[in-house]
N, C-alpha and C positions, 0 to 999 in steps of 0.2 A: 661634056654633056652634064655629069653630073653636078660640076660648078655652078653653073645655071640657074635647076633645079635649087639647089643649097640657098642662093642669091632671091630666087623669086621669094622662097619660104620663107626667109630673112624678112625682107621687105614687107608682105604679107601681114606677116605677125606685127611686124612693128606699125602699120596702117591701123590692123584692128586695137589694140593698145593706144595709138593717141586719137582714137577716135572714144575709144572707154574713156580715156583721160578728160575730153571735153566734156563728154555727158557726166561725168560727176563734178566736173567745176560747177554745170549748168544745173544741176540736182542740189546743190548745196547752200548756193545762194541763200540767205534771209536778211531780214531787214531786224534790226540793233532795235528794243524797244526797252530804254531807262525807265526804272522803279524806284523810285527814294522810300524809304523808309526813316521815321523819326520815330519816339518811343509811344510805344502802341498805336501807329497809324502809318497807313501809307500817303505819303503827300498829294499821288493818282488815285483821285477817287472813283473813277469810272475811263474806261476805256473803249475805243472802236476801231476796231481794225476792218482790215480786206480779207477776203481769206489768202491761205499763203504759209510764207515760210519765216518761224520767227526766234530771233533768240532774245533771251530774257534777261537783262543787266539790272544786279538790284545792289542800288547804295546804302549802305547801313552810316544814316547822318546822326552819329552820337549817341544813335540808342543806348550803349552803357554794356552792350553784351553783342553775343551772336545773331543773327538773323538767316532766313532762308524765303523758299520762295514755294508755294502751291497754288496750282490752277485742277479746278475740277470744272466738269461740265454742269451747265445749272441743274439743280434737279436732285443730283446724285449723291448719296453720303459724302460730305466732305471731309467725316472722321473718320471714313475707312479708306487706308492708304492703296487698295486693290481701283478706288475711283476715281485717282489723283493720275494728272497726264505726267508719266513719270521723266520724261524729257524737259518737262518745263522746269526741273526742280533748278538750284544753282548746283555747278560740278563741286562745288565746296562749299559748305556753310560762310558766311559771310561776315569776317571780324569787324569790331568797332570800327567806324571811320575808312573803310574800304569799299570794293565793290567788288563781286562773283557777277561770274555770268551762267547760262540756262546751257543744253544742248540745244539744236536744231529743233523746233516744236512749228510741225505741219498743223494749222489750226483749217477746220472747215465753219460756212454757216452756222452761228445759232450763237449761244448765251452760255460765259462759264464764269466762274466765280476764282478769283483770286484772294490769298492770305496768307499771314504768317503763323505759323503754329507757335513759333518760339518768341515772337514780340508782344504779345498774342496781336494782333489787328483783328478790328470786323474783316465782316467777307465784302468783298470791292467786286461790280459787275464789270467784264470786258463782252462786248457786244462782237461778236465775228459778221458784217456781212458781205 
């Protein structure tokens, strides 16, 4: 009897676990959206997405230095890093002639602004709708 029990709870737990499993494959998904960077501009001058799940790839072509990546919502201080969607940044600054990429960035409806603080670039509109 008690084999049984042991065997159902086994079983049990491992249903709920690849059932967790699926839901975060299905949670995680985004779609790859390439940014070039040249010195002092980004090659995308405006962008439109869906709303959705996005990671943010940026190539640094020959700028001569580092680069990075900021997205704020339109509107918002784009000098104050408290306004800055901190997911979109790249997980590492971006050397000469390479590319970084962004975490996972959940974007909704509406209008944000994109930049680099260190190439400097104007600010670039991405349209969410």
């Amino acid at each position: 009897m008690r084999k049984m029990i042991s065997i159902f709870v086994i079983a049990l737990t491992f249903t709920l676990t690849g059932n967790a499993q699926d839901k975060m494959k299905t949670e995680t998904k985004a779609t790859v959206v390439s940014l070039e960077q040249t010195k002092g501009e980004f090659t995308q001058k405006k962008l439109t997405l869906k709303e959705g799940k996005y990671i943010f790839e940026i190539a640094n072509n020959n700028v001569g230095h580092k680069v990075g990546f900021v997205l704020v919502p339109k509107g918002k201080d784009a000098s104050k890093p408290e306004n800055h969607i901190k997911t979109a940044y790249v997980t590492k600054v971006v050397e000469n002639n390479t590319k970084e990429t962004s975490k996972v960035t959940t974007l909704t409806k509406g209008e944000y602004v994109y930049f680099c603080p260190m190439n400097p670039t104007p600010q670039y509109t991405l349209i969410v709708e």
